[in-house]
N, C-alpha and C positions, 0 to 999 in steps of 0.2 A: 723687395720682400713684401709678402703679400699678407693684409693684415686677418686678425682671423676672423674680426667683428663684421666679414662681407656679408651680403644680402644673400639670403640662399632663398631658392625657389621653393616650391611646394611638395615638389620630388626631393630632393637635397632633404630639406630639410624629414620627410618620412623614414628615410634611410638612414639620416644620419640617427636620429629618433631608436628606430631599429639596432643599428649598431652599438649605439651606446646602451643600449640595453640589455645587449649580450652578455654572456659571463665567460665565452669562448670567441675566437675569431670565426667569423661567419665568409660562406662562398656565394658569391656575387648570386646563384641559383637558386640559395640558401635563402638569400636578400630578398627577393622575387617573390618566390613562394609563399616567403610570410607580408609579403606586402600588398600582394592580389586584391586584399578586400579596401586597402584606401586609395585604388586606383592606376598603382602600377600596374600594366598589364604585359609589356612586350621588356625584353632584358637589353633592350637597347635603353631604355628609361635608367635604368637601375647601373648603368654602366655607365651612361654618360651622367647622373648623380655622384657615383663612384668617386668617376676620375675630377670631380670640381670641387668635393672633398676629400680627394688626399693634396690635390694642389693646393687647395687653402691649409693644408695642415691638419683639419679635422679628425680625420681619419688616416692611418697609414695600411699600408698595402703589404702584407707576408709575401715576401718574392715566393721563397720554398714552398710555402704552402696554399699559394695561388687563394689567399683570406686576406679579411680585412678587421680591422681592429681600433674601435677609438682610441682616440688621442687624448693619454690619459696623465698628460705635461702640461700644466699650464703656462707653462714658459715657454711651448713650443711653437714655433711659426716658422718655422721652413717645414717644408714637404720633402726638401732634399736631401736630407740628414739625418736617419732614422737609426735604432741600434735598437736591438731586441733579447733579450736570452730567451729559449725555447724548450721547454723540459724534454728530454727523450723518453720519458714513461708517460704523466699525465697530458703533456702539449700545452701545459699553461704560459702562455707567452705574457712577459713585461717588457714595456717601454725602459730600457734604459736612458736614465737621465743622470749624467755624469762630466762634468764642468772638463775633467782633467784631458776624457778621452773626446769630447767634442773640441776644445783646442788643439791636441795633438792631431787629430784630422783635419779639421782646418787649414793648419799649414802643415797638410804632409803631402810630399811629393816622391814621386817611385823613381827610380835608378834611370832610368832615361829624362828623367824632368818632367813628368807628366804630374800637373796640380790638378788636381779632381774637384769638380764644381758638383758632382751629386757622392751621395751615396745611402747604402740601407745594408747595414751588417745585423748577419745574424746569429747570436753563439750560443751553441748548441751542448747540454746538458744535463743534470740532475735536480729539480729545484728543491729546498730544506727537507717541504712533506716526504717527496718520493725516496730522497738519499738516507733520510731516518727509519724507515719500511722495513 
């Protein structure tokens, strides 16, 4: 387990800066663009910050929607285990953070035996604002 207190670089850390500043999940191009002016210049920069903040846990990565999103669990330090709900009207995406369903994954294994050492679900719906509308 990788701890979250790692040293991050210069890059790392303007991204990750950037990200947590967002009030939406942002695309890696997204990232770039607004980063230009403190030195990012090529999107290999921002990709390889990227990927060494979601391995640390900092940030997680929206499979579906090819975004990225702080890590907004203080309890959280795996990068391997992510759960999200995803509104289908506004896109407001939350970190689920949920004792009962990160144990049940944990030790869940599929009908051939296969124990799963990653995952990142994402469940998809209405969130309070939109379903009161």
């Amino acid at each position: 387990m990788v701890q979250k207190q790692e040293y991050l670089s210069k890059n790392q850390k303007i991204v990750l800066d950037h990200v947590e500043k967002a009030n939406q999940p942002l695309k890696a191009y997204s990232i770039l663009f607004n980063v230009q002016k403190k030195g990012l210049k090529a999107p290999l920069q921002v990709y390889r910050a990227l990927d060494k903040l979601v391995e640390i846990g900092k940030i997680h990565k929206i499979e579906s929607r090819n975004t990225f999103v702080a890590c907004k669990n203080s309890n959280c330090v795996v990068s391997n285990a992510t759960a999200f709900s995803i509104c289908e009207s506004c896109e407001k995406v939350t970190e689920i953070n949920n004792s009962k369903l990160s144990k049940y994954l944990s030790n869940f294994e599929d009908n051939s035996g296969m124990k799963y050492s990653k995952y990142n679900l994402e469940f998809f719906g209405l969130c309070k604002k939109c379903k009161n509308k």
